[in-house]
C-alpha positions as CSV (number, residue, x, y, z in Angstrom):
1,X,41.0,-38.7,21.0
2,X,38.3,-36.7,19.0
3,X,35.1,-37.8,18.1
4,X,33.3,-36.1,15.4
5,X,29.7,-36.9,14.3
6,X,28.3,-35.7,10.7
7,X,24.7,-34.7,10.6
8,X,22.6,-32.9,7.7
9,X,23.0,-35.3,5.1
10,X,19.8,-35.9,2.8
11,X,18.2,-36.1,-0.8
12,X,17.6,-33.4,-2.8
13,X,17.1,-31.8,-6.2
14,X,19.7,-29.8,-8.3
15,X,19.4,-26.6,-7.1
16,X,18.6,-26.8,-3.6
17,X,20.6,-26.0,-0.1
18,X,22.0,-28.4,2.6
19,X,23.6,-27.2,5.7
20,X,25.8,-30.6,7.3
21,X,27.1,-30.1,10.8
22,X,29.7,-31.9,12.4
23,X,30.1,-31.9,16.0
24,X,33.3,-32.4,17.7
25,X,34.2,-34.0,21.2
26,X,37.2,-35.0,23.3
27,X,39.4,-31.8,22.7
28,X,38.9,-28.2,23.2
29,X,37.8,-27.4,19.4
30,X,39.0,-24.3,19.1
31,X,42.9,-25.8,18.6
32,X,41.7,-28.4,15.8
33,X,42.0,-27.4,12.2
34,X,39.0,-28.9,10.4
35,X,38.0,-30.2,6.9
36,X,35.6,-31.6,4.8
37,X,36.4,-34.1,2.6
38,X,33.6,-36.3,-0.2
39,X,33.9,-39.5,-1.5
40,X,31.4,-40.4,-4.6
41,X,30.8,-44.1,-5.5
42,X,33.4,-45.7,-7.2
43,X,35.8,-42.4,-6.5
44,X,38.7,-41.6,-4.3
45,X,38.3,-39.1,-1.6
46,X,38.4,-35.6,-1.9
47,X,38.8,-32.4,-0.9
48,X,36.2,-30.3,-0.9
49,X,36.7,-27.4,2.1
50,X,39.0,-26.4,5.4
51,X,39.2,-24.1,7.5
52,X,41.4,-22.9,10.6
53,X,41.4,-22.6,14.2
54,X,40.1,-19.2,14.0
55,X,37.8,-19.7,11.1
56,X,39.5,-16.6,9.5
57,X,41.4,-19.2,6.9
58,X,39.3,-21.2,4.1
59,X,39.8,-22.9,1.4
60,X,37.7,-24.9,-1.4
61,X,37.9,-27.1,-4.2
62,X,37.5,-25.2,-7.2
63,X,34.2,-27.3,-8.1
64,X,32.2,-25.8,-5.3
65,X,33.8,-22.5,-5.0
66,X,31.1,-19.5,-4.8
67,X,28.2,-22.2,-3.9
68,X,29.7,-24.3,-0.8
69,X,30.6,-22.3,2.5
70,X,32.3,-23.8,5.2
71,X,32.4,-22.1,8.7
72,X,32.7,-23.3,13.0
73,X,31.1,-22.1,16.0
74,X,33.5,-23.2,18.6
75,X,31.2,-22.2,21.2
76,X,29.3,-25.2,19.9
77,X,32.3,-27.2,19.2
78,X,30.9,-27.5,15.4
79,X,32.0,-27.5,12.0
80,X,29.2,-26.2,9.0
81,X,29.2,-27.2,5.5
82,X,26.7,-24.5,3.6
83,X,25.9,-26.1,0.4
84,X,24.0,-24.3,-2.4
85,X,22.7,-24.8,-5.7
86,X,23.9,-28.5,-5.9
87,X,24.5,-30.4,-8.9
88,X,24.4,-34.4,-9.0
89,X,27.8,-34.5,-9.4
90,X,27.5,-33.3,-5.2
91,X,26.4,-36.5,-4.4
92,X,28.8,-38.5,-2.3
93,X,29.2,-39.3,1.2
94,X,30.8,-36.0,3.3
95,X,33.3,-36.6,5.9
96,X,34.1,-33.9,8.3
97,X,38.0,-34.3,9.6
98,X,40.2,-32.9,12.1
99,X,43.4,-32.5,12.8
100,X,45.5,-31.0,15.7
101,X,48.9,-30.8,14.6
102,X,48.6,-26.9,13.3
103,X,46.0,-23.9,12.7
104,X,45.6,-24.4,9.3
105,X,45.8,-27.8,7.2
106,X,43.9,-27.5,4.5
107,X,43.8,-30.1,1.2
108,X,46.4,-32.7,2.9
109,X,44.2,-35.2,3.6
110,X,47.7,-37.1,5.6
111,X,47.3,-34.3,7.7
112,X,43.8,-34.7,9.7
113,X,44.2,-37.0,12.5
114,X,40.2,-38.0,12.8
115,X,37.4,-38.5,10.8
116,X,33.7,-38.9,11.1
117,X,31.6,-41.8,9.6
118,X,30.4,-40.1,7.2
119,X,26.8,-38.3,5.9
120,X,25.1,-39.7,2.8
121,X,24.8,-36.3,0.6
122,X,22.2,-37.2,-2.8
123,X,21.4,-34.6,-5.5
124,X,18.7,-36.2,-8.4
125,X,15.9,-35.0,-9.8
């Protein structure tokens, strides 16, 4: 069993940074692939970034590509979510996920065998 806890989470202006964590416990971290997924209100989830075991794979949704950066310290058993120059159409709640059935997983959300509660993510001027 993993547990994973999503910090970082806030209200902002267009334009500005966040930086969500996600810690990780009950596994060694370096064998879980890890994701972070966004649901708006009213919206299915989605996709948003993954990356691999060794970090050295990534991927994003093409909405946040060049502004969101996703990287893990596995020393610190933790998954980061850079986010810069949001837009309101950011704003949704951020689930980290994890999954430990291969390095890499990436978009398939059927793929990620835990998933954190959740941190509230709100871009308005």
């Amino acid at each position: 069993q993993v547990h994973l806890v999503e910090s970082g989470g806030g209200l902002v202006q267009p334009g500005d940074s966040l930086r969500l964590s996600c810690a990780a416990s009950g596994r060694t971290f370096s064998s879980l692939a890890m994701g972070w997924f966004r649901q708006a209100l009213g919206k299915e989830r989605e996709f948003v970034a993954a990356i691999s075991w060794s970090g050295r794979i990534t991927d994003y949704v093409d909405s946040v590509k060049g502004r969101f950066t996703i990287s893990r310290d596995n020393a610190e058993n933790t998954v980061y979510l850079q986010m810069n120059s949001l837009k309101p159409e950011d704003t949704a709640v951020y689930h980290c996920a994890a999954g430990g059935s291969a390095f890499y997983i990436g978009q398939r959300e059927a793929g990620y065998d835990y998933w954190g509660q959740g941190t509230q993510v709100t871009v308005s001027s």
